[in-house]
N, C-alpha and C positions, 0 to 999 in steps of 0.2 A: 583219634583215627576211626573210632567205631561208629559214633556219629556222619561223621563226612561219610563212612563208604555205606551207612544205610540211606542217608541220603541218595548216594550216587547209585544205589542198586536200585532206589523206583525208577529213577532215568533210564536205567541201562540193566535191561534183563539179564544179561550174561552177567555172571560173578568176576571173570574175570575183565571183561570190559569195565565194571565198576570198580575192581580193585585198580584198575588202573588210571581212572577217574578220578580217583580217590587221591591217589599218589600225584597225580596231575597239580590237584585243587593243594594238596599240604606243600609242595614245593611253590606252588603261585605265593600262596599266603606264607612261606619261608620268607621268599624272594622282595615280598610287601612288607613284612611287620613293619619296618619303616615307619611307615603311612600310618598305622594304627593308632589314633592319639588318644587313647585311652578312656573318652568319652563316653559311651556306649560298652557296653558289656562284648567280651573278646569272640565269645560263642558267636552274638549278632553278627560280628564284623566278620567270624570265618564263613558263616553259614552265607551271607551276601556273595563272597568269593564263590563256594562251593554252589550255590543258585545257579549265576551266572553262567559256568564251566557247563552245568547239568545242559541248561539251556541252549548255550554253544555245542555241545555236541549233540544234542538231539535235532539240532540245527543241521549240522553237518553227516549227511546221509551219503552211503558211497554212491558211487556211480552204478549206473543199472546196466546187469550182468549177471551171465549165468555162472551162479557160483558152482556149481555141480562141473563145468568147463575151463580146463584149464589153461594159462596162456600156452607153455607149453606145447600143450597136442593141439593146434590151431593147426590148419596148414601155413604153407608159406606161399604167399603170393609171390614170391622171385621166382622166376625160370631156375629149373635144375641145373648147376655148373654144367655136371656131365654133357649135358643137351646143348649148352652153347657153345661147348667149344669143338663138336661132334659137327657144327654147319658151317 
């Protein structure tokens, strides 16, 4: 585990972002042993997983947005009840 999440913390600055990248990659490679044919040393085969994941989420960038704004306090674009039913 300590491996995968130093791995996953070059990828991902935040500690918890990485722990949880981390936890990502060990249930993927749960979910695969399967696959694993013994070949190749176990380390190579997790660290191929954990690469991959690193990559995909570096990949995957939220949407651009002011984080400081929250959905919440947006106004609302609907007309105010009270106003409609006031004409």
């Amino acid at each position: 585990h300590g491996r995968v999440y130093a791995w996953c913390r070059r990828y991902r600055r935040d500690p918890e972002q990485a722990l949880d990248l981390a936890q990502d990659v060990l249930l993927a490679a749960w979910r695969s042993l399967a696959t694993w044919e013994g070949k190749a040393p176990f380390g190579g085969w997790l660290f191929v997983i954990t690469h991959h994941a690193c990559i995909r989420a570096a990949r995957a960038r939220p949407l651009a947005g002011d984080d400081d704004q929250v959905l919440e306090e947006l106004p609302d674009p609907r007309p105010d009840p009270a106003t409609v039913f006031e004409d």
